[in-house]
KOLDO-481124 format. One line per field, with one value per atom (N, C-alpha, C, O): residue number from 1; residue in three letters; atom name; x, y, z. Coordinates in pm, whole numbers, plus 32768, in hexadecimal, padded with zeros to 4 digits. Last residue first. Layout:
num [NUM,...]
residuo [Ala,...]
atomo [CA,...]
X [X,...]
Y [Y,...]
Z [Z,...]
This chain:
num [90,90,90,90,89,89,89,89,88,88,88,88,87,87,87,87,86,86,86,86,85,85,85,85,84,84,84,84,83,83,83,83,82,82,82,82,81,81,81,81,80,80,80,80,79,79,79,79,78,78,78,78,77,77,77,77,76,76,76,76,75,75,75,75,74,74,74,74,73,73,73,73,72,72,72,72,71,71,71,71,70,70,70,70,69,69,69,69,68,68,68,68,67,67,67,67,66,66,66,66,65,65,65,65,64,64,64,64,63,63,63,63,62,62,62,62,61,61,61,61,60,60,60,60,59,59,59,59,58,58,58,58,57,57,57,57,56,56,56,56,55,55,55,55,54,54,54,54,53,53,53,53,52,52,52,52,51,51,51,51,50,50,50,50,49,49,49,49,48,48,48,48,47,47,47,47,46,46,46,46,45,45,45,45,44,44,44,44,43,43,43,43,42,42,42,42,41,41,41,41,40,40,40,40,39,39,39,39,38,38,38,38,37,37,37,37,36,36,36,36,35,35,35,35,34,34,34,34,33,33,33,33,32,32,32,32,31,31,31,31,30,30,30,30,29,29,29,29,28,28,28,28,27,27,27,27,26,26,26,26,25,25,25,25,24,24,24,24,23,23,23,23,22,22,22,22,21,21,21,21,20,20,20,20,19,19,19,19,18,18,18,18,17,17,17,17,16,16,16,16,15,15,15,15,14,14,14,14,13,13,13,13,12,12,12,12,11,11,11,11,10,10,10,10,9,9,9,9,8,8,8,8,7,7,7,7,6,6,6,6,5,5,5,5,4,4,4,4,3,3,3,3,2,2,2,2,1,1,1,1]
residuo [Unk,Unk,Unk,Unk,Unk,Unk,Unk,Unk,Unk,Unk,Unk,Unk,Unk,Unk,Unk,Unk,Unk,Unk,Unk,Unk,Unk,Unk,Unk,Unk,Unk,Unk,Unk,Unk,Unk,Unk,Unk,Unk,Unk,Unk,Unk,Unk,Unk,Unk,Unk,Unk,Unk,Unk,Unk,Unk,Unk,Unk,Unk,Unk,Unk,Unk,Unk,Unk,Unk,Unk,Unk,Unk,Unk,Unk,Unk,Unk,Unk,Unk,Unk,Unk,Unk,Unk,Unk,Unk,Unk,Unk,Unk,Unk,Unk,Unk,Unk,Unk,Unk,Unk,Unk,Unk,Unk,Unk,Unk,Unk,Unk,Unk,Unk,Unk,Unk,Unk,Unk,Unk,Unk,Unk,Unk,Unk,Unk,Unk,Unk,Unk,Unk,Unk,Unk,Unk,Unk,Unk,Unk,Unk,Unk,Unk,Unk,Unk,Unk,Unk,Unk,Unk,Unk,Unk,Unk,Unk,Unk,Unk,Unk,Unk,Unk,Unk,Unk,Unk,Unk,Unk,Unk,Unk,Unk,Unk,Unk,Unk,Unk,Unk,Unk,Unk,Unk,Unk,Unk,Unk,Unk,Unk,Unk,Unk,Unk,Unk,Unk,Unk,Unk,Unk,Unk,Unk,Unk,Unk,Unk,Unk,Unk,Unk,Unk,Unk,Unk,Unk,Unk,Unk,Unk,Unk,Unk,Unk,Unk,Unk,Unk,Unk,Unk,Unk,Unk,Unk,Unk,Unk,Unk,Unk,Unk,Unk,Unk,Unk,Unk,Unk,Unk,Unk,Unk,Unk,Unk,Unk,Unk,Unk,Unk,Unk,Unk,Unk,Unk,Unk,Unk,Unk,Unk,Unk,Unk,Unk,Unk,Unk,Unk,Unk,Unk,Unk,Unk,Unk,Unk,Unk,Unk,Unk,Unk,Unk,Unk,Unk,Unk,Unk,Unk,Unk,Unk,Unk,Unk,Unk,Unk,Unk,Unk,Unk,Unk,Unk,Unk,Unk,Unk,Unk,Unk,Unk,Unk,Unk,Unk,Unk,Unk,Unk,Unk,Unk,Unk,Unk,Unk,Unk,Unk,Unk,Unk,Unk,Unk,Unk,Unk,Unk,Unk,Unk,Unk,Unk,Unk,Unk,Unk,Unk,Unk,Unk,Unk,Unk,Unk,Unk,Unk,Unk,Unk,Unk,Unk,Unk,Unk,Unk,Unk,Unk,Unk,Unk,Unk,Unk,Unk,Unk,Unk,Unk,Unk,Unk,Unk,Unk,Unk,Unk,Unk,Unk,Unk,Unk,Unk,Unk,Unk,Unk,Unk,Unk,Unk,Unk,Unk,Unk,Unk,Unk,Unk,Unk,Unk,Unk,Unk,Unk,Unk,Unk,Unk,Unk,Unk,Unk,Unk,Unk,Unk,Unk,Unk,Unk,Unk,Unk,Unk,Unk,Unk,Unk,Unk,Unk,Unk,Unk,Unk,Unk,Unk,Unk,Unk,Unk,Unk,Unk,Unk,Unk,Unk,Unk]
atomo [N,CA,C,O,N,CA,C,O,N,CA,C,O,N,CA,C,O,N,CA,C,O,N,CA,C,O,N,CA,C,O,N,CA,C,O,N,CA,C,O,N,CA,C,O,N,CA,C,O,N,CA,C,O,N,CA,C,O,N,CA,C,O,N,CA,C,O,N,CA,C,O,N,CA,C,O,N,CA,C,O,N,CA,C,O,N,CA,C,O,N,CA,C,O,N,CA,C,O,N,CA,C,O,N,CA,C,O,N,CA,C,O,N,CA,C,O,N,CA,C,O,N,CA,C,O,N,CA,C,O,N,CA,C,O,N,CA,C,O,N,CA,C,O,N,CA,C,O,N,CA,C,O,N,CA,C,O,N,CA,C,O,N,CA,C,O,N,CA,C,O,N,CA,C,O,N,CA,C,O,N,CA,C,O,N,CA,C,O,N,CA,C,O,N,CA,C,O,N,CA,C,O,N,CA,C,O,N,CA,C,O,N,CA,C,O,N,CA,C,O,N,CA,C,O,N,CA,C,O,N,CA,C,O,N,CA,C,O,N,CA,C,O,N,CA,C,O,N,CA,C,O,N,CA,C,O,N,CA,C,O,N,CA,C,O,N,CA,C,O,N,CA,C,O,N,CA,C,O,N,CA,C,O,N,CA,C,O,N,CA,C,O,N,CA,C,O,N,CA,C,O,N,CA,C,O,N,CA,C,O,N,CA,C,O,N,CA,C,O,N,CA,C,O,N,CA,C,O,N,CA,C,O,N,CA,C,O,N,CA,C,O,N,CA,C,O,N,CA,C,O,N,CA,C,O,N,CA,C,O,N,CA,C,O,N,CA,C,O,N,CA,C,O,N,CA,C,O,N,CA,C,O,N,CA,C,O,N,CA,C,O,N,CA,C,O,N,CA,C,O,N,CA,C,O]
X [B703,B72F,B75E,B786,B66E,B6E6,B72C,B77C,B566,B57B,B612,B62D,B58F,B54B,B57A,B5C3,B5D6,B62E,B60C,B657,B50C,B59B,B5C9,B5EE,B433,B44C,B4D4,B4F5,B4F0,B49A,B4BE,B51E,B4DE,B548,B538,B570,B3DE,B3F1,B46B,B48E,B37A,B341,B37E,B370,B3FD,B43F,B3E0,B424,B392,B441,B444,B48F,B290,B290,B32F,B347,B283,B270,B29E,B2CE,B2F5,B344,B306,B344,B22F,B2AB,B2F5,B34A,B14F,B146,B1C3,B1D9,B1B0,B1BB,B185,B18F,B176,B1F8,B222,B285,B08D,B0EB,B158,B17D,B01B,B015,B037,B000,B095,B0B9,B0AD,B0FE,AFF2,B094,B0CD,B121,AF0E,AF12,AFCC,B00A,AF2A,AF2B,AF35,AF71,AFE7,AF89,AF97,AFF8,B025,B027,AFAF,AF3F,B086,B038,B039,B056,B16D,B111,B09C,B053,B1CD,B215,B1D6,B208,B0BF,B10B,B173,B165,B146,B0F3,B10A,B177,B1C0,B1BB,B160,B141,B109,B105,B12A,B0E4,B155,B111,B12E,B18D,B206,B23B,B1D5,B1C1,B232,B1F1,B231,B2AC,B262,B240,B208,B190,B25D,B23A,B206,B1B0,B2D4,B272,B21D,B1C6,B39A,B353,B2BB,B258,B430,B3F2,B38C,B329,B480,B423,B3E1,B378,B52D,B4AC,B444,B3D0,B5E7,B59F,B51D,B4B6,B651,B5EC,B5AD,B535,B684,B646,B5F2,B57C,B741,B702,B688,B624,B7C1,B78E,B718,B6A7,B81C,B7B5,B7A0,B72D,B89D,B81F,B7E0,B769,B966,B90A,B892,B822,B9FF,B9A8,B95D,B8F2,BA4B,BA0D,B9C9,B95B,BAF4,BA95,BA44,B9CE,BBA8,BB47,BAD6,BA72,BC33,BBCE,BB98,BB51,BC97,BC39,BBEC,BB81,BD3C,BD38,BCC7,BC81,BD25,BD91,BD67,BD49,BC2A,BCBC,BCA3,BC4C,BB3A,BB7E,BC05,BC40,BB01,BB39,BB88,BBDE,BA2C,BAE3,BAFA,BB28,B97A,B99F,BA3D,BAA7,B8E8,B939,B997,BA0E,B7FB,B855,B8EF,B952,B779,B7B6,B825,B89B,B72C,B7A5,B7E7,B857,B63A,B6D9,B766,B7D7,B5B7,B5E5,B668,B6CF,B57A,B58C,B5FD,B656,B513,B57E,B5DC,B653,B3F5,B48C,B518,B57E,B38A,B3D7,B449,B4C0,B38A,B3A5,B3F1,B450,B2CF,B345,B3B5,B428,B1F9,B260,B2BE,B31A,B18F,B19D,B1FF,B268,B15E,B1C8,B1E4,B25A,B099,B122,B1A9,B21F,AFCC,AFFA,B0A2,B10F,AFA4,AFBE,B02C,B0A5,B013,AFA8,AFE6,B058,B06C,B069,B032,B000,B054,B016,B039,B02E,B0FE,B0FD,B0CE,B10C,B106,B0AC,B0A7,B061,B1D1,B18A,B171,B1CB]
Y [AF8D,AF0A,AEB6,AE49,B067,B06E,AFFA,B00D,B0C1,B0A2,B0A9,B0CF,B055,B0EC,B0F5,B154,AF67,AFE6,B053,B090,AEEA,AEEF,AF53,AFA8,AF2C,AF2D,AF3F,AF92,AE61,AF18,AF61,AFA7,AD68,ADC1,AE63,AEB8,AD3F,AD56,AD94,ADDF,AD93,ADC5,ADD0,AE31,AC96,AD31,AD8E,ADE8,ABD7,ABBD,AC6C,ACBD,ABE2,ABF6,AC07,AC31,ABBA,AC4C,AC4E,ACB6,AAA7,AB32,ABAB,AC03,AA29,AA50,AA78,AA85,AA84,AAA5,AAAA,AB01,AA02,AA96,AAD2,AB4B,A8FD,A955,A9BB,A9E2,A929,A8B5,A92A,A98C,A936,A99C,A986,A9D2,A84C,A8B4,A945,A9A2,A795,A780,A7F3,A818,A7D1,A7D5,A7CF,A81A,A7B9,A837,A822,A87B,A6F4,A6E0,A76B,A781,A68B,A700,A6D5,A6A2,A563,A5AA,A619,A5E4,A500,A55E,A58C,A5CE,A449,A4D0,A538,A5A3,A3A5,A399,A45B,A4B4,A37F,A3AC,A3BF,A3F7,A288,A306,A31C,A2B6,A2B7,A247,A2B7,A315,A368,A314,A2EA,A326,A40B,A384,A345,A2E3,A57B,A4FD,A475,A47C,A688,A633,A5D7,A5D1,A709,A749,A6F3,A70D,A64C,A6D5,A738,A78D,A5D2,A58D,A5DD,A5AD,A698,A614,A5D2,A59D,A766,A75F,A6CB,A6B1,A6E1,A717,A737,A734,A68C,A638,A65D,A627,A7C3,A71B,A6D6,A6E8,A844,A84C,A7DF,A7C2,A7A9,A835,A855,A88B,A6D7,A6CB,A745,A737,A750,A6E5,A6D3,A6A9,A843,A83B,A7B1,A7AE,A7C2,A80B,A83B,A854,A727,A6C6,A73B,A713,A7D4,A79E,A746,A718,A865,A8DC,A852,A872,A7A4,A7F6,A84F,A873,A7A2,A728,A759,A70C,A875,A863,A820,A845,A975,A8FA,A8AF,A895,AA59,AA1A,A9D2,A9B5,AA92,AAA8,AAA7,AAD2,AAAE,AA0C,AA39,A9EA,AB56,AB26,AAA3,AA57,ABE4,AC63,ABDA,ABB4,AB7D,AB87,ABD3,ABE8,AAF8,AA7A,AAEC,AACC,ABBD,ABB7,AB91,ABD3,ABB1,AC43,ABFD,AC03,AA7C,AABF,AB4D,AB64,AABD,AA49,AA83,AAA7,AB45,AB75,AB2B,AB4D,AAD1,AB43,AB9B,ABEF,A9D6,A9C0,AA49,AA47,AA46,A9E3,A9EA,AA00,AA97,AAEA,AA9F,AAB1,A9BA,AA32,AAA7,AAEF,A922,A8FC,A95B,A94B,A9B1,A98C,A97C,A9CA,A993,AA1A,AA06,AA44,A886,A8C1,A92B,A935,A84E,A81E,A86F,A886,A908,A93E,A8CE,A907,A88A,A906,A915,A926,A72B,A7AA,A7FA,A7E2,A5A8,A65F,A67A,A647,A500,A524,A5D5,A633,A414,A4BA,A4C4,A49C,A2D5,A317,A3A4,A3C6,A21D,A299,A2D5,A2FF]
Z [A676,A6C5,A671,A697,A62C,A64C,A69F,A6FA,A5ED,A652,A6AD,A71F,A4E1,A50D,A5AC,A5C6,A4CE,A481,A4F1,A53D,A527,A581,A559,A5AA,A476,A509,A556,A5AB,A3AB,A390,A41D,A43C,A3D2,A3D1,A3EB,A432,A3F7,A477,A477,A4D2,A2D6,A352,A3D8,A423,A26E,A25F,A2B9,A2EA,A2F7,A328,A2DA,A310,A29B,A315,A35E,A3CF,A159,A1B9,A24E,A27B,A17C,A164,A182,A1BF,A1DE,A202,A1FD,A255,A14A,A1B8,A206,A25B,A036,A045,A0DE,A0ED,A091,A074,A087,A0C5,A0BB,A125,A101,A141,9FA6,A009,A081,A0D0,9F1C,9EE9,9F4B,9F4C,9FAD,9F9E,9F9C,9FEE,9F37,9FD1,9FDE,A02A,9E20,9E67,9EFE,9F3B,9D72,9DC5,9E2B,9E73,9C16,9C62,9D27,9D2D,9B7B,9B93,9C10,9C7B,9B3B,9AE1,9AFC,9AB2,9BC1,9BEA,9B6D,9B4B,9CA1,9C16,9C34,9C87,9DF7,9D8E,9D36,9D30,9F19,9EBC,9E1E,9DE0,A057,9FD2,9F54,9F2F,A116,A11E,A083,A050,A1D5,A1B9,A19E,A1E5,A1A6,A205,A1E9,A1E7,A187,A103,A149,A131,A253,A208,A175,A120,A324,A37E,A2F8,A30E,A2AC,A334,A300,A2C9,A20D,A1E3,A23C,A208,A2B3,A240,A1F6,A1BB,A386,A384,A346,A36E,A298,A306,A323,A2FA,A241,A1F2,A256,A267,A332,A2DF,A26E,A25C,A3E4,A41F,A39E,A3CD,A354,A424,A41C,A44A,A294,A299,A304,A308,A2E9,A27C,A298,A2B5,A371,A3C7,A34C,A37A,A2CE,A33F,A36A,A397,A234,A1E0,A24E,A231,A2FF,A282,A259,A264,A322,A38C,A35C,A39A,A220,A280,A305,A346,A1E2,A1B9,A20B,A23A,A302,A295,A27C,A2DE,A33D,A2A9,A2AA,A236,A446,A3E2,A349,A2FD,A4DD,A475,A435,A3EC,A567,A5A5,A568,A596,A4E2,A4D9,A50A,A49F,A4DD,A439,A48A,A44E,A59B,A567,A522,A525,A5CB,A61D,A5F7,A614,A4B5,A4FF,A55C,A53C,A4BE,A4A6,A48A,A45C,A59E,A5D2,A556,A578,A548,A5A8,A5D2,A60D,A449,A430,A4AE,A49E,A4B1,A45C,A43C,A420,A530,A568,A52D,A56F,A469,A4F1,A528,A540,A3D2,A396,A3E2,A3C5,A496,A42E,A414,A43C,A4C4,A514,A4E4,A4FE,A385,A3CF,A43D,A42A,A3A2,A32A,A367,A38A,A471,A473,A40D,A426,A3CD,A43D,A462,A46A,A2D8,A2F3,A37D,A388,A311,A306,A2DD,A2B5,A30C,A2E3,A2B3,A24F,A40E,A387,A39F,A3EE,A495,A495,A40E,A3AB,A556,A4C9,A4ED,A54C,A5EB,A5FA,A570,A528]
């Protein structure tokens, strides 16, 4: 299965990751390896799939904006939805 990343997957991404670890964050404790499997289950993964992709990698000198506004769609969208909750109270 070929997932090309957009906007809009990154944007999911972002909620996703935003809403799963609101939930995850009082419930991991002390100890690290739960802190460090629930970043990469809950966060890289997704970012990599849904924001960077898996296609053929690129010299690392050169800048590529679609990458660059991937990004920043997923982070606006994980502090947006934090925002929300704040306000909200959830």
């Amino acid at each position: 299965m070929q997932i090309t990343p957009s906007p809009v997957t990154a944007a999911v991404a972002g909620i996703v990751s935003a809403l799963v670890m609101a939930v995850l964050w009082p419930r991991l404790g002390d100890d690290s390896l739960y802190w460090v499997l629930a970043f990469v289950l809950v966060i890289a993964l997704p970012l990599h799939v849904f924001v960077v992709g898996f296609g053929r990698a690129r010299p690392a000198n050169s800048a590529d904006p679609a990458l660059i506004r991937r990004v920043a769609v997923w982070l606006v969208a994980a502090v947006v939805t934090l925002g929300i909750g704040q306000l909200f109270g959830t």
